[in-house]
C-alpha positions in Angstrom: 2.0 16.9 -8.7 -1.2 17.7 -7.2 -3.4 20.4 -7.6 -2.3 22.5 -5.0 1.5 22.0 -6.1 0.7 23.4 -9.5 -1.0 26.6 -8.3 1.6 27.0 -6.0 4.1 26.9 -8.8 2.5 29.4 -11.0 3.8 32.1 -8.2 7.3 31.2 -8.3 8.1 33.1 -11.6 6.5 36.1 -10.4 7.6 36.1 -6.8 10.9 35.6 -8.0 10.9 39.1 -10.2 9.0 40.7 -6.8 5.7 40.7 -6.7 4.6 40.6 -3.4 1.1 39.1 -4.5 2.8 36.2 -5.9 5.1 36.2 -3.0 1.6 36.2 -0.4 0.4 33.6 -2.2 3.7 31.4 -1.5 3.6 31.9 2.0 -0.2 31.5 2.5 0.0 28.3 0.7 3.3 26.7 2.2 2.2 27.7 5.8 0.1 24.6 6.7 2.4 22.4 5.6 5.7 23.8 6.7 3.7 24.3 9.9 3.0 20.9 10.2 6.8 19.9 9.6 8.2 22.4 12.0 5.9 21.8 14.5 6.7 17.9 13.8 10.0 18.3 14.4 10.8 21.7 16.3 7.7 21.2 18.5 6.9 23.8 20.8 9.3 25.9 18.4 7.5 24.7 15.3 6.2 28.2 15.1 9.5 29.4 15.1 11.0 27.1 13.0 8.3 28.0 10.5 8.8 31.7 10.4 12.3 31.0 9.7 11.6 28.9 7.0 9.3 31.2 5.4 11.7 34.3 5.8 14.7 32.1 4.3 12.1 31.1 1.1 11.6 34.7 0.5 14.8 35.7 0.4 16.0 32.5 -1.7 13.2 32.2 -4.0 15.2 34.0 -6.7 17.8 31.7 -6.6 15.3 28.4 -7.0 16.0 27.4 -11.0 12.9 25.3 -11.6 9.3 26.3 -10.4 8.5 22.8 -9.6 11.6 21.9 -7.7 9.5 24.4 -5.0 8.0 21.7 -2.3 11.2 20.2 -2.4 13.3 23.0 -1.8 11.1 24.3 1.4 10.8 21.2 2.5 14.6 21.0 2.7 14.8 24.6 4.3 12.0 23.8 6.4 13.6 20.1 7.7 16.9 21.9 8.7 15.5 25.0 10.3 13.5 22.9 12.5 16.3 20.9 13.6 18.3 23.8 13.9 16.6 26.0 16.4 15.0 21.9 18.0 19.0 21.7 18.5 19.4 25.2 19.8 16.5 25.0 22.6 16.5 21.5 23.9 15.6 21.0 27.2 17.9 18.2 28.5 15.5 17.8 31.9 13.0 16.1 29.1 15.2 13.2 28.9 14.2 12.1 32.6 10.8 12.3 32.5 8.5 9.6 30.9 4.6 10.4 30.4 2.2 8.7 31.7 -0.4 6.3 29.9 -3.8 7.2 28.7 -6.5 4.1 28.5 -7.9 5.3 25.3 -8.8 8.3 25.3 -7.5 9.8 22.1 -6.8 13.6 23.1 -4.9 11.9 26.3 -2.7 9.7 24.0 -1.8 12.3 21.5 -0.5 14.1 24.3 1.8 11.3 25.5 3.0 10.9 21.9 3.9 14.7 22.0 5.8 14.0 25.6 7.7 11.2 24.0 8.4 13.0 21.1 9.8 16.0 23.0 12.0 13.3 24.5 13.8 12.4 21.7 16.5 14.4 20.0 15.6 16.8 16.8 17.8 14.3 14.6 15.5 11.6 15.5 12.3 13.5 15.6 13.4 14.7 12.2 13.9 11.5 10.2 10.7 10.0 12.0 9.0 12.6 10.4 10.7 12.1 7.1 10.3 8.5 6.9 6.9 7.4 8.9 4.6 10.1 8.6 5.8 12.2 5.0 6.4 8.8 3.9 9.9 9.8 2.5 12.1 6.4 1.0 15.8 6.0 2.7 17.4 7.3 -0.3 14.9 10.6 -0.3 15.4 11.1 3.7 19.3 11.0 3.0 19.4 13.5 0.5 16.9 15.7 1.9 19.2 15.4 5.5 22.6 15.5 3.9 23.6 11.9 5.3 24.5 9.1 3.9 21.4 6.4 3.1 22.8 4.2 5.9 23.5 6.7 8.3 19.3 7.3 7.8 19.2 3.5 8.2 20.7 3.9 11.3 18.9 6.7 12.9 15.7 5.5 12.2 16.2 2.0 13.5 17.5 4.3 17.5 15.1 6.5 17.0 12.2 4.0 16.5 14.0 2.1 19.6 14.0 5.1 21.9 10.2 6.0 20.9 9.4 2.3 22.2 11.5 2.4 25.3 10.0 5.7 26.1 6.3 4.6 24.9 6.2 1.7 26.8 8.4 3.3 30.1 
């Protein structure tokens, strides 16, 4: 548990019997990380997604047992309400469109990732998220999704395939 995990903890108990400092300092220390796997997955309704998330933590938190299941437990929140409103406001026109290829320039090719990413479905987005950039195991990705381990198997193997075919369209 790092540092940030344990001070994060030390709020649960008191947020849980409502103490809106405590309950502050839960939201103000999720928020950049739940932002980041919103906006991973959710994309241009990341910051949706995260407000979501943060309103379902603060009206759960009483129901979370152990004050150091908490990353775990947003995390889970936060991975289904991204796909969840993803789902909700796709834009199938996305699908047709391929971006075009930067020579280097990093800004440039962090935008085309984005574009290929937007491409994608919220499933896929949301287990390359899981397994390539949280660095989550298959087993950990399945229960965090509610899949089986080889149905994670699966998706990441067409979602990695449909990142290249769109990469390299």
């Amino acid at each position: 548990m790092d540092l940030q995990g344990v001070e994060l903890e030390r709020h649960v108990g008191p947020a849980q019997k409502g103490d809106p400092l405590a309950m502050a300092a839960l939201l103000r220390g999720l928020a950049p990380w739940v932002g980041r796997i919103c906006g991973s997955i959710a994309l241009d309704d990341g910051d949706d997604a995260m407000q979501e998330t943060m309103i379902r933590v603060l009206k759960g938190i009483r129901s979370l047992r152990e004050p150091a299941a908490l990353r775990g437990w947003v995390r889970r929140i936060a991975v289904r309400e991204a796909i969840k409103l993803a789902q909700a406001r796709r834009d199938p026109l996305l699908l047709d469109r391929l971006p075009e290829r930067a020579a280097g320039d990093a800004v440039e090719v962090g935008a085309d990732i984005a574009d290929v990413l937007r491409q994608l479905s919220p499933q896929q987005r949301a287990i390359l998220v899981l397994r390539d950039l949280e660095g989550f195991s298959e087993a950990e990705a399945a229960a965090l999704l509610g899949v089986e381990r080889g149905t994670v198997k699966s998706r990441l193997h067409r979602a990695r395939q449909a990142f290249r075919r769109r990469w390299s369209g």
